[in-house]
Phi, psi and omega in degrees: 000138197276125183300200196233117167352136167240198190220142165203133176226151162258150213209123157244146192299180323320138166286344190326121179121281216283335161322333196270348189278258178317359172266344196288303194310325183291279174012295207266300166323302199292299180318337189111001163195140020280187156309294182211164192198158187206125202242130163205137146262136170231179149230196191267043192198282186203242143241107184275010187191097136268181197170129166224173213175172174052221217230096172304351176183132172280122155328134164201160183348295166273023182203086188292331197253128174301157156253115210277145160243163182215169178343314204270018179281122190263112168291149161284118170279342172061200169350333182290340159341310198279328161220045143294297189230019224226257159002267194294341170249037150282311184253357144312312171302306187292301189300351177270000198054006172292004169177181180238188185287310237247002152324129145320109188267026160286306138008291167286006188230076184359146155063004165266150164305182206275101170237156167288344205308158155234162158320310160308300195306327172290310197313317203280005187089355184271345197317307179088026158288151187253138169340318206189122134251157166251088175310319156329313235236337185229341164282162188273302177207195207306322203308304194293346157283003179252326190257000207249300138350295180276008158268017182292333174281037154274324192239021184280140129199145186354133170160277191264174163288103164212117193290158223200112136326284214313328160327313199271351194266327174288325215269334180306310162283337199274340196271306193296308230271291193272347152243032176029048205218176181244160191310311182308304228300295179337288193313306214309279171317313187270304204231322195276281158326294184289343174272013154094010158296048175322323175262006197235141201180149163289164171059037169340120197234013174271167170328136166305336181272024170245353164278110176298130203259162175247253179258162192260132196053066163267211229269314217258021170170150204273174195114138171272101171304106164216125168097001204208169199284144189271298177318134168312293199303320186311318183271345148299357202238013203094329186094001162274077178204164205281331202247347163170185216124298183332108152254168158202188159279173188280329176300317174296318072050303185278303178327322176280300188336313207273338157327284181337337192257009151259037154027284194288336161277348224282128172308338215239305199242160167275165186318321184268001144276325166293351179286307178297344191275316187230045130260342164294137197228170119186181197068183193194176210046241173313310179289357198279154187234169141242197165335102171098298198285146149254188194225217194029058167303055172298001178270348182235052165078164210279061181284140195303141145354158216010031155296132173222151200215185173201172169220169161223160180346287202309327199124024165306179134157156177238155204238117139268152168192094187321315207286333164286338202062053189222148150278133177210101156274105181238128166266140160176178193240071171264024193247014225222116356267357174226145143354116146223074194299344175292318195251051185267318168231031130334281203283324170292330167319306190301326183263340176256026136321287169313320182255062129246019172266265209294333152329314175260000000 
């Protein structure tokens, strides 16, 4: 019999709030999903609230023992890729002047065909790229997901919002081509290392039992997914690609967040490049973006004007939301061991709902 999940949460005072968080998070933990999950609010001074928790990988008929996971448990970031390390050394390059935003991003890419796309059309999602394929399943290897990707930009065009893999998977080659470096080497270096991000990297080399395994028989291979990319094409791609790949911890996570709320300190972009991230818009309402970014959670409280956020596949997302100074980082494997996208984001409403509760 599987013990009953546990939690360890940390507090800086005052706390007020953040207890209705960890009862909700035990909870949730308890019911079974997610498996396991790690929560951090940071601001720009520090963190008043982390918590971590549950089952980094479930017992099952060939695996008799759970594996508890905690603070120091590295989630598959899925989608958070794209605007961890994908996003900032987009506009590092522009802000370094080795390119602009507003390039053709056929321009970076050997052999790809005559497209209107630029690059802002990819950061916004606007592109006229179809969401997804599964490249994994008809390509041989990477060259041919590389060449099978840069012909869409024969028929993409540019126009309403629609979020897209495949941008971020061009924008990923298009960043190597123009700093003539490979992506890990590039994030590592660039973006990971000066924000103090120590855990976080494609390809993961800590023990498999400090990883949250994701799903079992998933798209891209038979099997239990534990140390390696949940996403098909990411793994077929190496565990390397613009559009995901990443794991890290929740600590790692609060650290780029709380960058975020400082501007004028940021280690990686300048104050008029982060400016420059969330003046580009485009779409409305539900859909509206900016660089990278969507903005309006309104299903997950009443959060201010520019906050902007993402999510990924496994149960990730990250929150910013400058007018608070407040960071909200949530991890987990809820794809583990099967897919239940119905309550994925159920359950993410739910938790950042509370801490915009404990927050006021």
């Amino acid at each position: 019999m599987i013990p009953p999940p546990r939690l360890t949460a940390s507090y800086e005072a005052p706390a007020t709030g953040y207890p209705a968080v960890s009862r909700l998070l035990l909870r949730q933990l308890a019911d079974g999903f997610p498996p396991a999950a790690a929560v951090r609010v940071c601001t720009s001074e520090g963190s008043p609230y982390s918590a971590a928790g549950g089952w980094a990988r479930l017992a099952d008929p060939g695996f008799p023992e759970p594996v508890p996971a905690d603070a120091d448990t590295l989630f598959d970031l899925a989608s958070l890729t794209k605007v961890v390390t994908t996003l900032p050394l987009v506009l590092l390059l522009h802000q370094r002047g080795r390119w602009s935003i507003d390039d053709l991003v056929s321009r970076w890419l050997p052999g790809a065909p005559r497209s209107p796309v630029t690059i802002s059309h990819c950061l916004l999602h606007v592109a006229g790229l179809v969401p997804h394929r599964p490249y994994y399943a008809v390509c041989a290897d990477p060259a041919e997901i590389r060449r099978a990707v840069t012909a869409e930009l024969a028929d993409a065009v540019p126009g309403q919002v629609s979020y897209s893999d495949l941008g971020f998977m061009l924008l990923g080659w298009a960043v190597e081509e123009c700093a003539g470096e490979p992506l890990e080497e590039l994030a590592a270096r660039e973006v990971l290392g000066p924000l103090g991000m120590t855990s976080t990297g494609y390809r993961p080399r800590a023990p498999v039992r400090r990883i949250a395994a994701t799903e079992a028989d998933g798209d891209q291979r038979s099997g239990q997914v534990w140390g390696s990319v949940h996403d098909g094409n990411a793994f077929a791609l190496g565990g390397i690609s613009g559009h995901a790949g990443l794991f890290g911890t929740a600590a790692d996570l609060g650290r780029f967040g709380s960058a975020l709320l400082t501007p004028d300190r940021h280690p990686v972009l300048s104050a008029g490049t982060i400016a420059l991230m969330t003046a580009r818009r485009a779409g409305a309402d539900a859909e509206a973006r900016v660089l990278g970014w969507r903005l309006r959670p309104d299903s997950w409280g009443d959060w201010p004007d520019g906050t902007i956020w993402h999510t990924g596949f496994t149960g990730t997302s990250l929150l910013i939301a400058p007018a608070l100074d407040v960071a909200v980082v949530l991890l987990s494997n809820a794809v583990h061991p099967v897919r239940r996208l119905d309550l994925i984001g159920t359950f993410r409403a739910g938790i950042h709902r509370a801490v915009r509760d404990a927050v006021d």
